[in-house]
N, C-alpha and C positions, 0 to 999 in steps of 0.2 A: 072493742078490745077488752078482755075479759084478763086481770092479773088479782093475784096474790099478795095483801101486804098484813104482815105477823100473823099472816092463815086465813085471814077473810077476803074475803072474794069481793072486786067490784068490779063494774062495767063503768068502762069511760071512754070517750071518743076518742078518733085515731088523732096522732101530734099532740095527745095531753102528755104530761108530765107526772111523775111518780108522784110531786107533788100536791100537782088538782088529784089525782086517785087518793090521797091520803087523805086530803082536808074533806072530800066528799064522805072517807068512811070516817069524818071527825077524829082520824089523828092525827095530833098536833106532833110537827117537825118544826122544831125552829129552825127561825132562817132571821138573816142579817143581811147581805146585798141584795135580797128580793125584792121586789116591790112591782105588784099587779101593776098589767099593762105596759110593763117594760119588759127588753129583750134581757132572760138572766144572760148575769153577769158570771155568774157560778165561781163567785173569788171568794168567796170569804170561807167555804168549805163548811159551816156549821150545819148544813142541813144534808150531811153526808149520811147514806142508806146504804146496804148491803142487797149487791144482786146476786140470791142464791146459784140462780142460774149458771154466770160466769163467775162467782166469786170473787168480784168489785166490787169496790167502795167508789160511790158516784156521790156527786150532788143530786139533792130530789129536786131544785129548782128548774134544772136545765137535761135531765134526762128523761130521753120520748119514752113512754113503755110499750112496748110489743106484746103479743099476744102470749100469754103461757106466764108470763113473765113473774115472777116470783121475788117479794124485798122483804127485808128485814128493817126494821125502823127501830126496835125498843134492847137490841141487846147489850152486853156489856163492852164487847168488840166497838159496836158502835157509838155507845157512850163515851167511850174512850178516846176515838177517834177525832168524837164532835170537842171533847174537852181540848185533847191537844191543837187542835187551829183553834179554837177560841185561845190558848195560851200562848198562840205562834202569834196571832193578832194581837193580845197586851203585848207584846214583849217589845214591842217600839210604839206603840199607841196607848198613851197614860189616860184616856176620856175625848174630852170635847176637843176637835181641833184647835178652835179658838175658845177658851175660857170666855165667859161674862164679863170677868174682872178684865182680863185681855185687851176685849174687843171695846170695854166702857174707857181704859187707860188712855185721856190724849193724849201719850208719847206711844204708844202702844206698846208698852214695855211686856216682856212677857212673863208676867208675874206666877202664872203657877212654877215655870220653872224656875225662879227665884226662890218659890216655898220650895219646891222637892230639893235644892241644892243647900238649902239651908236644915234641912230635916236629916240629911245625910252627912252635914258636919261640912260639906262644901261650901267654906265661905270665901274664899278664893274666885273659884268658880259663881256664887253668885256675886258678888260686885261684877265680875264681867258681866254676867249678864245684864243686872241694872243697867250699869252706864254705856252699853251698848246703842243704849237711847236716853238715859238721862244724866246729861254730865256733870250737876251738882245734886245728888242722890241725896249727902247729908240735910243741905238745905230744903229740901223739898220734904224730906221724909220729917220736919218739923213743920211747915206751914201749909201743906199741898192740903184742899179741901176735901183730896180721898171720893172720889167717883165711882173708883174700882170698888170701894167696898159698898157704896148703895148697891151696887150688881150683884153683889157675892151671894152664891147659891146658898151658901154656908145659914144665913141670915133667916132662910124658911126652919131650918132646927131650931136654933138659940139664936147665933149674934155672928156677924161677919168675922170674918179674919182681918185681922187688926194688919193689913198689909204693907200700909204708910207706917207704921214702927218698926215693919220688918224689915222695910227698905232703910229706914234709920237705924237701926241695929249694924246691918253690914256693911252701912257706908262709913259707919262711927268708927267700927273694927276693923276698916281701911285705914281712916284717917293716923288709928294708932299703931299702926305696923310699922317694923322698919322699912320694910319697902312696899310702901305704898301702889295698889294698881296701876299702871302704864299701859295703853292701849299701843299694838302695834300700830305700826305707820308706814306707810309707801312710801316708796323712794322720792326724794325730792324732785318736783314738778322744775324747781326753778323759776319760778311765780310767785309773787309776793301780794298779797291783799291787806289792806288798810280796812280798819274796823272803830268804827265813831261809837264808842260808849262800850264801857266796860261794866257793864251790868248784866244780868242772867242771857239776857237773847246776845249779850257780843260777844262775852265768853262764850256761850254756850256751840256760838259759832266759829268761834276759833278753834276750839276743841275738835269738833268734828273736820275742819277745813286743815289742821295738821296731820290730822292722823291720814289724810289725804294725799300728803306731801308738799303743800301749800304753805309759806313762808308766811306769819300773821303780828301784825303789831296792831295794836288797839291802844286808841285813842279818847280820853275822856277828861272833861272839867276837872275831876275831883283827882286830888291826892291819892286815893288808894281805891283797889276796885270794889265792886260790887253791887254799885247805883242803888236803884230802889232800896234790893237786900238791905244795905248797910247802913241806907240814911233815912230812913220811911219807913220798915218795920221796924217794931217796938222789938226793945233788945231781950226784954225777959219773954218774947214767941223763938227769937232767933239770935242766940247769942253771936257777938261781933267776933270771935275766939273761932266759932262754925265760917 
């Protein structure tokens, strides 16, 4: 099969792609869902070419070329084109699926969208998000050993993102609201659970198990809750007031 790509002539066997024709006359088409040896996917639309012939915009991943066949790979039409799906694709995808800092997080909290809600003035929105998985954020965001940030990509330029103050930032700026975050809750199960200790892991399980609709009374030795928290950490890491 003998085609045309930005004027130069190549030969390449029948059921190639506009793409092996291009990479063999060494020009570069980027491409994003590609990857040798797999059937394209032809979604992500960046390695979009022009067939003078019919006057389509294809992908060069996934389109066979025929003989005579004529593409355009480098023009401004085309560059255009390749920008706008690359801009269709940010436009709900902020990078990594899963953050570093994310996937390091045991609660797996989802910390980038914590920073972007917090960069945007949305502090509302990130306490939800926090305590979606951590239900005492103030207190953590003072003692947590911070995991997420040995991860943090941030770390190869200068210094991680200081993530554990960020989380204590918004959970402070909760605590001082009039109205304090409340997680919605499901209708009442009608079930009642009994909970032996009222320290991080009973609350923390009461918390989740109302907002469930699950009736919780916790039970504990001491006077007032908190367990470990309250009577084991030193008060100038965690003050008794948190």
């Amino acid at each position: 099969m003998r085609l045309k790509i930005d004027g130069r002539t190549v030969e390449v066997d029948e059921g190639s792609t506009v793409l092996d024709a291009a990479r063999k006359l060494v020009i570069d088409i980027p491409t994003m869902c590609f990857m040798k040896g797999c059937t394209p996917a032809a979604s992500c639309m960046v390695c979009i070419v022009k067939i003078i012939n019919s006057g389509q915009m294809v992908p060069a991943c996934g389109t066979k070329v025929f003989e005579g066949m004529e593409v355009e790979s480098e023009t401004e039409q085309v560059r255009q084109m390749r920008k706008a799906a690359l801009e269709l694709l940010l436009s709900d995808h902020v990078g990594d699926c899963f953050g570093p800092c994310h996937i390091t997080c045991p609660a797996k909290m989802d910390i980038p969208m914590m920073i972007r809600q917090i960069n945007s003035g949305d502090l509302r929105g990130a306490v939800t998000t926090v305590k979606r998985d951590i239900a005492l954020p103030a207190i953590l965001g003072r003692i947590c050993p911070a995991p997420c940030e040995n991860a943090c990509r941030r770390a190869k330029l200068d210094q991680p993102v200081s993530i554990c103050l960020l989380k204590r930032f918004v959970a402070d700026v909760d605590l001082q609201a009039a109205e304090p975050y409340v997680p919605s809750r499901k209708p009442p199960k009608g079930k009642q659970v009994a909970i032996i200790g009222a320290g991080p892991a009973g609350l923390s399980c009461a918390y989740y198990l109302w907002q469930k609709g699950f009736q919780c009374t916790v039970f504990d030795d001491h006077d007032r809750p908190g367990g470990a928290l309250r009577y084991s950490i030193d008060e100038k890491m965690l003050s008794r007031e948190v």
